[in-house]
Each structure stands twice: as C-alpha cells, then as structure tokens.
Backbone as a chain_set.jsonl record, in Angstrom:
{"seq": "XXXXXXXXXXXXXXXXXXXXXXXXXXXXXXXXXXXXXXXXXXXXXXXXXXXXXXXXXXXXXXXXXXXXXXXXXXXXXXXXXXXXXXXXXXXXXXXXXXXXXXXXXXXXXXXXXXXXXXXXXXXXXXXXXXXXXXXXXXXXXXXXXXXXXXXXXXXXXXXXXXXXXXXXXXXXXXXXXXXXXXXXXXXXXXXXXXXXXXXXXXXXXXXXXXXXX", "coords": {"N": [[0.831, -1.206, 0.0], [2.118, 1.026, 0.722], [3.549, 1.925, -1.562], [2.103, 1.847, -3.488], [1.098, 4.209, -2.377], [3.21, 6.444, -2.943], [3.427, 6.809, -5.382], [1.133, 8.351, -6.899], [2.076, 10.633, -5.486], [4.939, 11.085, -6.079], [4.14, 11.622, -9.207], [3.191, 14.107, -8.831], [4.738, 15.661, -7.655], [6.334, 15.932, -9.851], [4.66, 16.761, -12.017], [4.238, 19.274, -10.431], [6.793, 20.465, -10.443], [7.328, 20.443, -13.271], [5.318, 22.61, -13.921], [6.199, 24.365, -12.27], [8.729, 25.154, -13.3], [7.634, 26.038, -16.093], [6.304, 28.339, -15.443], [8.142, 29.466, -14.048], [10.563, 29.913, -15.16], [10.338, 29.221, -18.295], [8.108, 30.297, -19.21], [8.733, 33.558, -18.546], [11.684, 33.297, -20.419], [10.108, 33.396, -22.656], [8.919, 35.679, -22.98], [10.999, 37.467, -22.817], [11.991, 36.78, -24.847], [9.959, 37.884, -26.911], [9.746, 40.836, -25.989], [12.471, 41.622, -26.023], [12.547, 41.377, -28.784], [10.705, 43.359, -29.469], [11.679, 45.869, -28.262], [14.132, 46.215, -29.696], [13.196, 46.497, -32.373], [11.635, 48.847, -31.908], [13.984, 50.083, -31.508], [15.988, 50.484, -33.569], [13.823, 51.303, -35.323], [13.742, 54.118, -34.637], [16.293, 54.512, -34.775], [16.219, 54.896, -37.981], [15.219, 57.489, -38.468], [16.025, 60.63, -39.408], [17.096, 64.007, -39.424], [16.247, 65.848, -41.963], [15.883, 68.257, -43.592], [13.585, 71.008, -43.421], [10.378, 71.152, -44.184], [8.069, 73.365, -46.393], [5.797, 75.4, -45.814], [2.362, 74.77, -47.161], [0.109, 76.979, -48.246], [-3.409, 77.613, -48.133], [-6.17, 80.409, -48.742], [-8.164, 81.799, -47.585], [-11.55, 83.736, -48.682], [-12.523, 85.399, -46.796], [-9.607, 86.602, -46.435], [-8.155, 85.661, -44.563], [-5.76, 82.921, -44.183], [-3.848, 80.084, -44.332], [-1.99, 77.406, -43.324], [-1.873, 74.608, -44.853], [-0.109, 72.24, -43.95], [0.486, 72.616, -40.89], [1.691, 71.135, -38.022], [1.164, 68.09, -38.976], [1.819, 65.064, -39.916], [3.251, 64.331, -42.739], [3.093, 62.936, -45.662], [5.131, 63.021, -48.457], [5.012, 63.273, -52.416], [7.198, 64.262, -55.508], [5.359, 65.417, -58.42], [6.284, 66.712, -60.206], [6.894, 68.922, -63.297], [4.141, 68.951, -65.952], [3.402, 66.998, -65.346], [2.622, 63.217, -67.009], [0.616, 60.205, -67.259], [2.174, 57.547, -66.767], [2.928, 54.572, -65.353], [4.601, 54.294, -63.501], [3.658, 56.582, -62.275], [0.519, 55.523, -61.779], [1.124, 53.925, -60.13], [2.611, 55.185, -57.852], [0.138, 56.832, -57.679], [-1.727, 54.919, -56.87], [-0.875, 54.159, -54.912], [-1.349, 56.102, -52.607], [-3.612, 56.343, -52.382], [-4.418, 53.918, -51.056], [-2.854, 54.905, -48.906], [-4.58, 57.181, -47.709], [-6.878, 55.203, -47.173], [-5.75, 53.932, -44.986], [-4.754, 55.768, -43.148], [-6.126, 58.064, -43.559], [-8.689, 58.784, -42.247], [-11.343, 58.736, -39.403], [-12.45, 56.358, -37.587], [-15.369, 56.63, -37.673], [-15.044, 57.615, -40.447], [-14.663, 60.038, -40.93], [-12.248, 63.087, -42.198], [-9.036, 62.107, -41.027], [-7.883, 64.282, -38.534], [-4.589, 66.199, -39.016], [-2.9, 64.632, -40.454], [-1.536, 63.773, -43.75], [-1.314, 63.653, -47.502], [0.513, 64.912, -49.464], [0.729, 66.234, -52.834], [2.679, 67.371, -55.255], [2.801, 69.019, -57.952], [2.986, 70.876, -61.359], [0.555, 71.819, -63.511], [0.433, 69.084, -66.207], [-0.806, 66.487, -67.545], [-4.05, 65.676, -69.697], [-4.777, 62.529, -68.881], [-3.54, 62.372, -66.696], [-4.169, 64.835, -64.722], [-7.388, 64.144, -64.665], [-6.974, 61.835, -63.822], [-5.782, 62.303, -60.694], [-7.993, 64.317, -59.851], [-10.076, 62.513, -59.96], [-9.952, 61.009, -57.545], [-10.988, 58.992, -54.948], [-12.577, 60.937, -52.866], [-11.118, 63.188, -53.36], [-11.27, 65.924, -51.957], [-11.25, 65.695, -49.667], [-9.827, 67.585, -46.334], [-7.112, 66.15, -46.263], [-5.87, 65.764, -48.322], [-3.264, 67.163, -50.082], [-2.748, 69.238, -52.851], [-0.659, 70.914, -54.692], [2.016, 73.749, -55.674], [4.717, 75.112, -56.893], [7.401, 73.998, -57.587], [9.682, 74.729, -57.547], [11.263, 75.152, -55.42], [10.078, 73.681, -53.286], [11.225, 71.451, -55.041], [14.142, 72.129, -54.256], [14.472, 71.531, -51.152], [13.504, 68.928, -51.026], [14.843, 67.393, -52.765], [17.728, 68.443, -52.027], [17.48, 67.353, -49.182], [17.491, 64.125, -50.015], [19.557, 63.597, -50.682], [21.42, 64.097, -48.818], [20.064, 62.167, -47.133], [21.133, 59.693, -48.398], [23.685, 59.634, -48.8], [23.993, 60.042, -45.852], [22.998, 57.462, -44.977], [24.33, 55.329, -46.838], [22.891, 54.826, -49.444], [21.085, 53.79, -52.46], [19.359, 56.751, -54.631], [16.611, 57.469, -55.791], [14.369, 57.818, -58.345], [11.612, 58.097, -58.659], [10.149, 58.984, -55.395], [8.967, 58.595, -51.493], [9.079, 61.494, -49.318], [9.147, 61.223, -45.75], [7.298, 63.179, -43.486], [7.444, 64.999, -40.053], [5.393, 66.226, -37.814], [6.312, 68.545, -36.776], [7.195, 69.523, -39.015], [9.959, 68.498, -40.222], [11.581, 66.953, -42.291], [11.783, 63.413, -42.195], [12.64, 61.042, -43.151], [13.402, 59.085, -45.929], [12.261, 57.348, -48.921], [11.681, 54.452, -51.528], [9.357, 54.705, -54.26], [8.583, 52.859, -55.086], [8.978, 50.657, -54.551], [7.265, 48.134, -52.549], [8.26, 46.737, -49.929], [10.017, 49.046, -48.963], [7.595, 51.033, -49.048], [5.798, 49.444, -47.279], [7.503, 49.839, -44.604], [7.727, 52.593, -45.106], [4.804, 53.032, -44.075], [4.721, 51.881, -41.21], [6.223, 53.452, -40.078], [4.974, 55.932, -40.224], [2.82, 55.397, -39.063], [3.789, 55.138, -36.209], [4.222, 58.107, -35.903], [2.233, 59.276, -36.318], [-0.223, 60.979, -34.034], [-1.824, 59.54, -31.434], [-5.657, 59.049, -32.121]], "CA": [[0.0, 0.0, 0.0], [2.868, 2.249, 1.028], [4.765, 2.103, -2.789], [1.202, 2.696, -4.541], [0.506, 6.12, -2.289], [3.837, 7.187, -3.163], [3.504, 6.898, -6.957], [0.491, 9.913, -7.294], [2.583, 11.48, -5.161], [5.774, 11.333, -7.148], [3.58, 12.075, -9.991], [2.687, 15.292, -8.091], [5.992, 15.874, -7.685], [7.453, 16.272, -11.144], [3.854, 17.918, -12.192], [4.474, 20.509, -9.891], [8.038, 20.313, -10.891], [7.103, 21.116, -14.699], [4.359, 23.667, -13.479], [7.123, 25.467, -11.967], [9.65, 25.229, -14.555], [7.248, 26.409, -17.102], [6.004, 29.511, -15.109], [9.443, 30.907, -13.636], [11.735, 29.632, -16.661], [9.917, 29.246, -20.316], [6.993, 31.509, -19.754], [9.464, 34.888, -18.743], [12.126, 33.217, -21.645], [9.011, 33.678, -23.964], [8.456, 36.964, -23.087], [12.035, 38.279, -22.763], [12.62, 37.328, -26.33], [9.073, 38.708, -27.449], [10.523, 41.562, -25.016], [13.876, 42.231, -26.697], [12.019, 42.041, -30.267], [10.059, 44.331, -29.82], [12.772, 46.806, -28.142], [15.218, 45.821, -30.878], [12.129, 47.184, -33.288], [11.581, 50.289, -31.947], [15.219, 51.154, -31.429], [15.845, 50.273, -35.416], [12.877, 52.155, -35.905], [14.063, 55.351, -34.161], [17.576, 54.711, -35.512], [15.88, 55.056, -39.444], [14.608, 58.364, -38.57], [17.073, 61.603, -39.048], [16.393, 65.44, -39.87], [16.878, 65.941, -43.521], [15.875, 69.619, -43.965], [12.416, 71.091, -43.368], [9.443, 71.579, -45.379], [7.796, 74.448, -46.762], [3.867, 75.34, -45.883], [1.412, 74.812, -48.475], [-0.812, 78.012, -47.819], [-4.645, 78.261, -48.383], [-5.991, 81.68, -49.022], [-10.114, 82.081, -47.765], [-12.596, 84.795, -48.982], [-12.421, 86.79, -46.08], [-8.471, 87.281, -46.436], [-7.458, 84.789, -43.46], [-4.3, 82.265, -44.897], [-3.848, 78.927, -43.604], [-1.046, 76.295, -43.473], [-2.419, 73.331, -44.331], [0.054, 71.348, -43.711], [0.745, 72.783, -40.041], [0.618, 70.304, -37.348], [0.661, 67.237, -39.497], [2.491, 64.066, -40.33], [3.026, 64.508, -43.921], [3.616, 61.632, -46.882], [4.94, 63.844, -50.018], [5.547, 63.121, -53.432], [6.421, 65.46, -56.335], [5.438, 64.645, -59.745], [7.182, 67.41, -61.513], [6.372, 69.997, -64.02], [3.446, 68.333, -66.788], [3.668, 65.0, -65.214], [2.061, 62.526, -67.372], [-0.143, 59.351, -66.499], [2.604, 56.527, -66.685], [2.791, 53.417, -65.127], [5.132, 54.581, -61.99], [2.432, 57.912, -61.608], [-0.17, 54.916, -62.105], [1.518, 52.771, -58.949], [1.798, 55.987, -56.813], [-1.406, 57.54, -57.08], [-2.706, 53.735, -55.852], [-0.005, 53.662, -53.249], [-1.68, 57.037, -51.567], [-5.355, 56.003, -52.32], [-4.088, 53.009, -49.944], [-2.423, 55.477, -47.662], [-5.443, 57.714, -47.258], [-7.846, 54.641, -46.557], [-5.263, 53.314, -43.799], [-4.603, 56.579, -42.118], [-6.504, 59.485, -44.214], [-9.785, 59.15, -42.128], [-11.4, 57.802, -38.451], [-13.267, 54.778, -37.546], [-16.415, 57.366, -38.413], [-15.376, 58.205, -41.708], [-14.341, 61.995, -41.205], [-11.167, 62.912, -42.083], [-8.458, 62.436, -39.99], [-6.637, 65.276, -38.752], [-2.813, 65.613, -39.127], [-2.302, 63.701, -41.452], [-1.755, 65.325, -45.069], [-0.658, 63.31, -48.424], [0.74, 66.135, -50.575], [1.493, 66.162, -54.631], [3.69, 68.253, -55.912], [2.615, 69.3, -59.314], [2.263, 71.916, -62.053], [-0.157, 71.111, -65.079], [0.197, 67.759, -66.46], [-1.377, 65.544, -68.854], [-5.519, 65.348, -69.185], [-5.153, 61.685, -68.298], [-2.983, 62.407, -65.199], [-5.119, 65.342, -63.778], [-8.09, 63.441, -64.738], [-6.96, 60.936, -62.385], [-5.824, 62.794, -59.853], [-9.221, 64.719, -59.81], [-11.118, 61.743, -59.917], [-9.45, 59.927, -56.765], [-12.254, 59.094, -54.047], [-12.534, 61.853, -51.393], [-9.909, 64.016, -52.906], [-11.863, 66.846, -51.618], [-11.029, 66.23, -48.248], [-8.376, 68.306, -46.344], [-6.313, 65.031, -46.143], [-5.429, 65.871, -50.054], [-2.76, 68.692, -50.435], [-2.145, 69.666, -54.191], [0.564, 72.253, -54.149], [2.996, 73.605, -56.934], [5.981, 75.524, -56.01], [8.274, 73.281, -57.835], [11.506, 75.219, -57.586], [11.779, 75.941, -53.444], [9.931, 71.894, -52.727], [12.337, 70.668, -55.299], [15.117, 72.294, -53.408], [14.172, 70.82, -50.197], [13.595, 66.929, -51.292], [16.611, 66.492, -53.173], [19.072, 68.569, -51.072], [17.584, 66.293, -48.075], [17.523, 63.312, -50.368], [20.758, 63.548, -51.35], [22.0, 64.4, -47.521], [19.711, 60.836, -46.147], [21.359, 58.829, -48.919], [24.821, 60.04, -48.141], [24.454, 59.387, -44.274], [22.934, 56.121, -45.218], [24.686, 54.577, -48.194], [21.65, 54.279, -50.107], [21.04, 54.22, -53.494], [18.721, 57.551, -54.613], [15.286, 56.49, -56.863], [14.174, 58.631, -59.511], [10.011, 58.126, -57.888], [10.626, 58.879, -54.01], [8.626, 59.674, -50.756], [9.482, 61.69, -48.296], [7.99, 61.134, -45.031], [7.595, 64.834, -42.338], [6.865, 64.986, -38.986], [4.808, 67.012, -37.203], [6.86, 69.817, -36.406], [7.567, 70.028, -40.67], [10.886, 68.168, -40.2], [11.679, 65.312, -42.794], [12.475, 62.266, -41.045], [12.999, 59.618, -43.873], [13.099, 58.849, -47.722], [11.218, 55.879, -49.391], [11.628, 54.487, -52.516], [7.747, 54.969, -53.782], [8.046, 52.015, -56.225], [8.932, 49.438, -54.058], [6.219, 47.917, -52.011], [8.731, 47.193, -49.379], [9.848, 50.183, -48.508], [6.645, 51.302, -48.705], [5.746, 48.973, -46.12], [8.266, 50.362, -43.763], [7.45, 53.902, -44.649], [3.812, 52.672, -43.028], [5.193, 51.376, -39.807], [6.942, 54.831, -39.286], [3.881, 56.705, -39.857], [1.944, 54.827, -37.466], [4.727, 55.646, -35.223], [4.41, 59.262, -35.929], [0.608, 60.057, -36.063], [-0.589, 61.179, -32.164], [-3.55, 58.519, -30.951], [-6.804, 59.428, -32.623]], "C": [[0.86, 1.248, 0.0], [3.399, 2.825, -0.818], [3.258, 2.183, -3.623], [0.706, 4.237, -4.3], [1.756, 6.527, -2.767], [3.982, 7.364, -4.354], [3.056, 8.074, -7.375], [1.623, 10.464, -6.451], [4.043, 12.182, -5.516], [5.197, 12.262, -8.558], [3.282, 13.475, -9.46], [3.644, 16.27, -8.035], [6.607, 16.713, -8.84], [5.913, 16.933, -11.774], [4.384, 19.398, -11.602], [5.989, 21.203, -10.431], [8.149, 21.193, -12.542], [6.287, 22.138, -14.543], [5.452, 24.675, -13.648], [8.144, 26.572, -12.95], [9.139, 26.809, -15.778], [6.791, 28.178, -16.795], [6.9, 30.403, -14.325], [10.268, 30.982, -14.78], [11.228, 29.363, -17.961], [9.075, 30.415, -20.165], [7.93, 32.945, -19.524], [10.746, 34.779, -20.126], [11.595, 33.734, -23.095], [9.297, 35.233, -24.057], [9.319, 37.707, -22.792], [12.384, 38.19, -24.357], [11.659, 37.645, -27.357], [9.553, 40.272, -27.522], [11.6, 42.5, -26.152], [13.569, 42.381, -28.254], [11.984, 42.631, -30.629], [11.005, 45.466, -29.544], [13.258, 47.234, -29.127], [14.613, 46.971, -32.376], [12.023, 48.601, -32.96], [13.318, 50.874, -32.018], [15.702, 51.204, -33.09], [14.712, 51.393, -36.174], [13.137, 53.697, -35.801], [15.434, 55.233, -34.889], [17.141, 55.381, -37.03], [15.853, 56.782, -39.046], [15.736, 59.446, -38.473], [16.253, 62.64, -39.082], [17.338, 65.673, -41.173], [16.092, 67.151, -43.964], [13.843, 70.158, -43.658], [11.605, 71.743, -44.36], [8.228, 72.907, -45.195], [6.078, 74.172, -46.061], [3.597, 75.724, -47.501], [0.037, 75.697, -48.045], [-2.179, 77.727, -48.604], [-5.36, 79.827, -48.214], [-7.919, 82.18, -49.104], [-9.998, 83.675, -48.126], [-12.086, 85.823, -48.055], [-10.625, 87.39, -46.012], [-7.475, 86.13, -45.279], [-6.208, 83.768, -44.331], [-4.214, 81.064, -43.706], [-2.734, 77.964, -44.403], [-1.902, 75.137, -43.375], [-1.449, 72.033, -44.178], [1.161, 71.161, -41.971], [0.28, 71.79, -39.37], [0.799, 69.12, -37.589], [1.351, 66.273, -39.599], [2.406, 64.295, -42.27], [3.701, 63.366, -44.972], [3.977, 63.052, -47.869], [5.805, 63.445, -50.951], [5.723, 64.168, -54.749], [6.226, 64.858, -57.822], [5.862, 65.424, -60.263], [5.87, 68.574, -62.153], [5.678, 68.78, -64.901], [3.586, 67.144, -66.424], [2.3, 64.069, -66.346], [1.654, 61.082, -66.613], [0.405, 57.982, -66.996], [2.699, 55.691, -65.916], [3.72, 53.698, -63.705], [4.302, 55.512, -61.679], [1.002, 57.132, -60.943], [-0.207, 54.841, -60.87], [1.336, 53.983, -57.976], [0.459, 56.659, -56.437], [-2.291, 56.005, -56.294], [-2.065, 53.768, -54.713], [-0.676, 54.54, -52.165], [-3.319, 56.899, -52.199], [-5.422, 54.683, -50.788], [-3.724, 53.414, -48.694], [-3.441, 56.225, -47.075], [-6.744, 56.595, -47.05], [-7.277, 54.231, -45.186], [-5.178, 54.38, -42.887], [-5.287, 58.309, -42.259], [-7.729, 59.781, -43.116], [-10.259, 58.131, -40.627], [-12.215, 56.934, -38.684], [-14.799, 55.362, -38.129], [-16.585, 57.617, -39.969], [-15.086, 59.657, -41.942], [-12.92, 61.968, -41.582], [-10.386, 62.699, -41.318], [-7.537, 63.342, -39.037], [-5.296, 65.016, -38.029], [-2.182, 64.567, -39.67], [-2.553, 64.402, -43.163], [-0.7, 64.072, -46.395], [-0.586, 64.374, -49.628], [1.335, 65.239, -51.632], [1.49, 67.259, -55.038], [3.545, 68.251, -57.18], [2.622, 70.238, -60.436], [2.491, 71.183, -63.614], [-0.507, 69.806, -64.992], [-0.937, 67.159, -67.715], [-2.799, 65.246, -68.591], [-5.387, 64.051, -67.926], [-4.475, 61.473, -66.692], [-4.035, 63.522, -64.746], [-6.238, 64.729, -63.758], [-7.948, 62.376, -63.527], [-6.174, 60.729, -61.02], [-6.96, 63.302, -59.45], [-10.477, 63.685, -59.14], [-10.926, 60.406, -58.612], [-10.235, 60.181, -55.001], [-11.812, 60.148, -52.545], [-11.006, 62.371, -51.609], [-10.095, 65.327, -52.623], [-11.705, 66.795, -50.271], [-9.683, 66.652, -47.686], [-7.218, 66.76, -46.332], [-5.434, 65.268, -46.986], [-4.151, 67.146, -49.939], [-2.157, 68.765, -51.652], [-1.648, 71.104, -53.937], [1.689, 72.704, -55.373], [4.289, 74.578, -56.047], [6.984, 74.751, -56.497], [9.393, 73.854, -57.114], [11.874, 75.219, -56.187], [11.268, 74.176, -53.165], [11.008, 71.417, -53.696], [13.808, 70.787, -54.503], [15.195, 71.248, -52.28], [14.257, 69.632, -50.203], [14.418, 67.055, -51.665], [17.668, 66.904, -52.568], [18.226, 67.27, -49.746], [17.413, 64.75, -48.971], [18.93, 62.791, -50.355], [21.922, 63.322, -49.706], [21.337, 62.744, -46.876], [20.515, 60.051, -47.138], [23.039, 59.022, -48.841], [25.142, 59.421, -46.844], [24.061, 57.464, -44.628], [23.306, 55.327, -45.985], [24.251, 54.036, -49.058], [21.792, 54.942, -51.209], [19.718, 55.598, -53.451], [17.628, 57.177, -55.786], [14.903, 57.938, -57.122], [11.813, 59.408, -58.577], [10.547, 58.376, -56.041], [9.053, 59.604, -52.962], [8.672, 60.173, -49.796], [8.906, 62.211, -46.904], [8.673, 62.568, -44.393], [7.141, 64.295, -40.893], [6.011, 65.953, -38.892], [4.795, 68.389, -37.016], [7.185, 70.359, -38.273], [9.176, 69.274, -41.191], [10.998, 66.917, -40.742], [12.633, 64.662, -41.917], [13.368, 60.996, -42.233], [12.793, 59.542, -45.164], [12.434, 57.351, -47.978], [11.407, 55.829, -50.985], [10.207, 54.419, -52.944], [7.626, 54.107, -54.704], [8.596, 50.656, -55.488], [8.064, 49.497, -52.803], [7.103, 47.602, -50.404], [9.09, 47.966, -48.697], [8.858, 51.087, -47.794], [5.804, 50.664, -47.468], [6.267, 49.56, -44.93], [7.58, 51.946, -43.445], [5.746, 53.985, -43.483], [3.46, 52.689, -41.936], [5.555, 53.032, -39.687], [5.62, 56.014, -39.117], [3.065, 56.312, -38.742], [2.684, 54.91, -36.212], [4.573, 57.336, -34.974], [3.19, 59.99, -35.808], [-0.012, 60.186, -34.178], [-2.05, 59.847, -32.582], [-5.25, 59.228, -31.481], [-7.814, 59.53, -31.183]], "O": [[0.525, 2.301, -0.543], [3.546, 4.01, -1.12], [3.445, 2.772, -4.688], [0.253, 5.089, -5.064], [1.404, 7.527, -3.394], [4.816, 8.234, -4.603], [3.759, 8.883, -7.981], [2.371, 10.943, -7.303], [4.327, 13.368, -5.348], [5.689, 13.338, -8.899], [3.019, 14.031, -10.527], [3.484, 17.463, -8.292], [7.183, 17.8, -8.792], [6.223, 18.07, -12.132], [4.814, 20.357, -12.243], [6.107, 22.385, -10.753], [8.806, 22.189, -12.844], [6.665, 22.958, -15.38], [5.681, 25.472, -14.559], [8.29, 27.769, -13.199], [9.693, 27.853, -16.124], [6.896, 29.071, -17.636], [6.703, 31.571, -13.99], [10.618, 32.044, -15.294], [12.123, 29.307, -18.805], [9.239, 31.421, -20.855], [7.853, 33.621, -20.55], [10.918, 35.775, -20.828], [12.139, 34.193, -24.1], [9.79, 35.837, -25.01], [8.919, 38.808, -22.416], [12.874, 39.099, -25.027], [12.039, 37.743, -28.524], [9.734, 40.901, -28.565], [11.491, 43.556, -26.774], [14.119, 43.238, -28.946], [12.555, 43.029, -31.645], [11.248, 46.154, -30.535], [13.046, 48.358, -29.581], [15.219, 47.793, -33.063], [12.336, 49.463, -33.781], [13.685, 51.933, -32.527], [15.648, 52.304, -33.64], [14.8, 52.043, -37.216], [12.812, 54.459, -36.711], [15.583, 56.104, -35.746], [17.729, 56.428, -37.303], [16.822, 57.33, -39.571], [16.482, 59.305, -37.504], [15.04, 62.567, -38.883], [18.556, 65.684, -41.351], [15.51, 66.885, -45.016], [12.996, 69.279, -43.812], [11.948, 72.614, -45.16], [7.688, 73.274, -44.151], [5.44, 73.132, -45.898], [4.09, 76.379, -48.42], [-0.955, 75.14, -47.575], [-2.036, 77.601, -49.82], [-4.838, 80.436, -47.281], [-8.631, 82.619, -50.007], [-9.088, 84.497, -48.015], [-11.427, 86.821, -48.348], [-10.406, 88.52, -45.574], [-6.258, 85.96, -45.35], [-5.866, 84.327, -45.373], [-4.464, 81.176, -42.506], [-2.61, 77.796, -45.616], [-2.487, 74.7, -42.385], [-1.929, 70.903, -44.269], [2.026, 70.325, -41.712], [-0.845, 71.318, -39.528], [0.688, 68.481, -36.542], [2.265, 66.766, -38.938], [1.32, 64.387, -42.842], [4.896, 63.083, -44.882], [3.179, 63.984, -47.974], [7.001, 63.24, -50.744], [4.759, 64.838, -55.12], [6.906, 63.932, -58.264], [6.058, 64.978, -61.393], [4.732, 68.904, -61.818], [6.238, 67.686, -64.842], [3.897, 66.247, -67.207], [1.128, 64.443, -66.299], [2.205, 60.773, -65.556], [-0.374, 57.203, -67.544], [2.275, 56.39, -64.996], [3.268, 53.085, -62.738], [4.009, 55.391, -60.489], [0.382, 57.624, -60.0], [-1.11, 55.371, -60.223], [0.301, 54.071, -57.315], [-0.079, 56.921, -55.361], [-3.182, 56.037, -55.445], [-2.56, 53.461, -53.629], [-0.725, 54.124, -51.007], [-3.945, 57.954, -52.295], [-6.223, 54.641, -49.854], [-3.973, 52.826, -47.642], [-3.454, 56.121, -45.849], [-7.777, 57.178, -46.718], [-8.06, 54.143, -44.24], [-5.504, 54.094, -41.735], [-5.121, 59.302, -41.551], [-7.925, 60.985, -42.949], [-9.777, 57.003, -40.526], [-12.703, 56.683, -39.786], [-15.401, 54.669, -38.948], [-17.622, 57.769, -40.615], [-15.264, 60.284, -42.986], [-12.297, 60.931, -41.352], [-10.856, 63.154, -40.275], [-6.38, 62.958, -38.865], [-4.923, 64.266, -37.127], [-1.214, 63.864, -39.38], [-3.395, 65.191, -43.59], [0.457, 63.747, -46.129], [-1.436, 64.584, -50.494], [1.995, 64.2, -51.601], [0.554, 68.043, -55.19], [4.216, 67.388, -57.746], [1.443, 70.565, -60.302], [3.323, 70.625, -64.329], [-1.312, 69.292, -64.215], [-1.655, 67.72, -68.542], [-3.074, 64.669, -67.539], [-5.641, 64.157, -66.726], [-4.813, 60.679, -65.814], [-5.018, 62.949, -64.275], [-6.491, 64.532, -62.57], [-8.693, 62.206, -62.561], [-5.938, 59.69, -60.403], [-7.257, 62.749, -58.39], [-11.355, 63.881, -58.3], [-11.462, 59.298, -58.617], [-10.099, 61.104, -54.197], [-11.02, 60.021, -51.612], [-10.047, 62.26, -50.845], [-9.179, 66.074, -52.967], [-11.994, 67.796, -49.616], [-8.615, 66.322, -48.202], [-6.136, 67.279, -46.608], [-4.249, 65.091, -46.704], [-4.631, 68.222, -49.583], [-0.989, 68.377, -51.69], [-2.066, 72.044, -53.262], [2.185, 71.757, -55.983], [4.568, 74.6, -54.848], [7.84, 74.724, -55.613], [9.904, 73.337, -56.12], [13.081, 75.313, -55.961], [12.177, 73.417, -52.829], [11.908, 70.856, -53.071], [14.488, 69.811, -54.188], [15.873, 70.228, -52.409], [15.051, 69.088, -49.436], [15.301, 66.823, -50.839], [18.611, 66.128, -52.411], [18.819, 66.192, -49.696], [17.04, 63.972, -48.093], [19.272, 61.655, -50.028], [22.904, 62.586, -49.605], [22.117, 62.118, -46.157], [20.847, 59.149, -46.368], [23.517, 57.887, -48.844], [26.053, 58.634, -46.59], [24.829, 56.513, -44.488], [22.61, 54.312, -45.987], [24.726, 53.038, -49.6], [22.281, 56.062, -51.36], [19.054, 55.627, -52.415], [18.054, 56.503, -56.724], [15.051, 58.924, -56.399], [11.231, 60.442, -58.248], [11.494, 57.681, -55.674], [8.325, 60.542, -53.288], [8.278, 59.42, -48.905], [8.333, 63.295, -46.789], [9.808, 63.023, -44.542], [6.534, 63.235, -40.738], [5.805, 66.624, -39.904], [3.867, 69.197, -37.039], [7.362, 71.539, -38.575], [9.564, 69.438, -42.348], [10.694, 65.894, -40.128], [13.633, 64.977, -41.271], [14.396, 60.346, -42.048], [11.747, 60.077, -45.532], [12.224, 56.471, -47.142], [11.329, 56.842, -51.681], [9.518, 54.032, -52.001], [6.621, 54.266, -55.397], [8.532, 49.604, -56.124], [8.004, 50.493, -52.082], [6.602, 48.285, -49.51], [8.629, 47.887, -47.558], [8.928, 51.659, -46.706], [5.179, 51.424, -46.729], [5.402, 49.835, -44.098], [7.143, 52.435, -42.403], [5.58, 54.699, -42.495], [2.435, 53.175, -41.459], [4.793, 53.687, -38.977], [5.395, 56.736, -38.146], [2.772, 56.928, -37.717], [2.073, 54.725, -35.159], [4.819, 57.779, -33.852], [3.086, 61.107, -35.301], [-0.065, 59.247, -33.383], [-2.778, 59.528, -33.522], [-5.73, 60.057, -30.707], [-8.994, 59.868, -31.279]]}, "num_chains": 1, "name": "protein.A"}
C-alpha cells in the first residue's frame, strides 16, 4: 500500500516540478525574447529616422483674407510629380499607393477625415489623363489631399535632403521617391515609392508618428 501512495505522489511531484519550470523559466524566456524584439524594433525604428531639412507650408488663401497652413501640425507623406507630369505606369503605382495610404490613415473609424495627417502632390499642369486621375481619386476633396505647386523651393528641399539621407545612409537615390515629415515640418525619412517594401516600412513609421486618434 505504502509504494502505490507514493507513486500519485511522485507524480505530483514532477507535475508541480514542470508547473514550476514552465512559469518561472519558459513563460518569462518567452516573453524576454518577445521583449527584446520588440525593443530591438523600436530602437531600429528610431535609428531610421534623421532630420533631412524642413518643409515648406502649403498656404490656403479664404474669402475673407485669413491664410492657412495646411500642412501645419501634421504628419506629412509627399511626393512630387514634376512639371506636366504625365499618367505613366510609376504615376499609375503611386497615385494607388496614396489612395491606400489615405484609406489606412486618411480618415477615423467614423469616416471623417483624420486630422494631421496630409498626403501632398507636388505638381504643375500635367497631362488630361494624369489630372483626370488625380481629380477623380475618391474623397480628394477632403483636407487630407494637399495639391501644391511651387516646384523650384519643394524641389530644393527633397533632393538637397535626399541627397544628404542617402549620403548618411549609403543608399542608393530612386528617380520616384517619398518623403515622409513629422509634425513639427521636419523630414524624417526617404522611401523608394516604387517598391512595395519600402513602402511597407514607410507605413510602420507613420503609425509611429501620427498622435492617438
């Protein structure tokens, strides 16, 4: 009788035994190298980010005389398409890439816009079938949108800080590019705007950079 009670109780033993194990030594293992992941992630993430020159306001100009920055305040995506941009097959890919960016972060769980957040294009003129479909790109009537020309002073700006992030970083420089802002107006980061990649990344950093809705 004695050597069958001590069997459950062995058994009890090395249960408790693995219990233990599992809840002082695997379960904090788990979650030190969830833990250090995620760390690892943000500090990589904050590493990407420099100051590569700051950007210009894109003024509005009401009736009564008042003047407004609209892109004070804001997290800003911007791309420029140039003088007469036409409606080729990289203009094609970005205008979907920021139809994608303004459903993920253009607007709240309501449906209103969202504010501080601003996808500018950099344009003057262009080709019917490019304004055409710029024009015609859902809810580009809300402030979210910033069409802006000014080539000569925004071209300044992106490519001297293009030229300055691809320098510090040893990165090649892409012909399509976009360059993310902060808040304060201060570019943080370049993006190639034709790889999906990238574009991925540039994502993550925005969602890093937009305040909590």
């Amino acid at each position: 009788m004695s050597d069958e009670q001590q069997k459950p109780s062995a058994k009890r033993r090395l249960l408790t035994i693995a219990a233990l194990t599992l809840v002082l030594v695997v379960l904090p293992a788990i979650s030190w190298f969830y833990l250090k992941g995620g760390l690892q992630w943000r500090k990589d993430a904050v590493a990407e980010l420099g100051f590569y020159g700051q950007i210009r306001g894109a003024h509005i100009i009401y009736p009564d005389g008042t003047k407004e920055d609209q892109l004070k305040e804001s997290v800003c995506v911007i791309h420029n398409f140039g003088s007469n941009p036409e409606l080729t097959e990289d203009n094609k890919q970005i205008i979907e890439t920021n139809k994608r960016l303004y459903d993920q972060f253009g607007k709240t769980s309501d449906g209103r816009p969202r504010p501080f957040f601003k996808i500018v294009m950099i344009y003057e003129g262009g080709s019917t079938e490019f304004r055409s479909a710029i024009q015609t790109i859902p809810s580009i009537d809300y402030a979210t949108w910033v069409r802006t020309s000014g080539l000569g002073s925004w071209g300044t700006i992106l490519n001297n800080g293009y030229e300055k992030f691809a320098l510090e970083k040893n990165a090649k420089q892409h012909k399509e590019f976009y360059a993310l802002a902060d808040a304060t107006g201060q570019i943080k980061c370049f993006y190639n705007a034709l790889d999906e990649k990238q574009v991925n990344r540039m994502v993550q950093q925005i969602a890093r950079l937009l305040p909590p809705l």
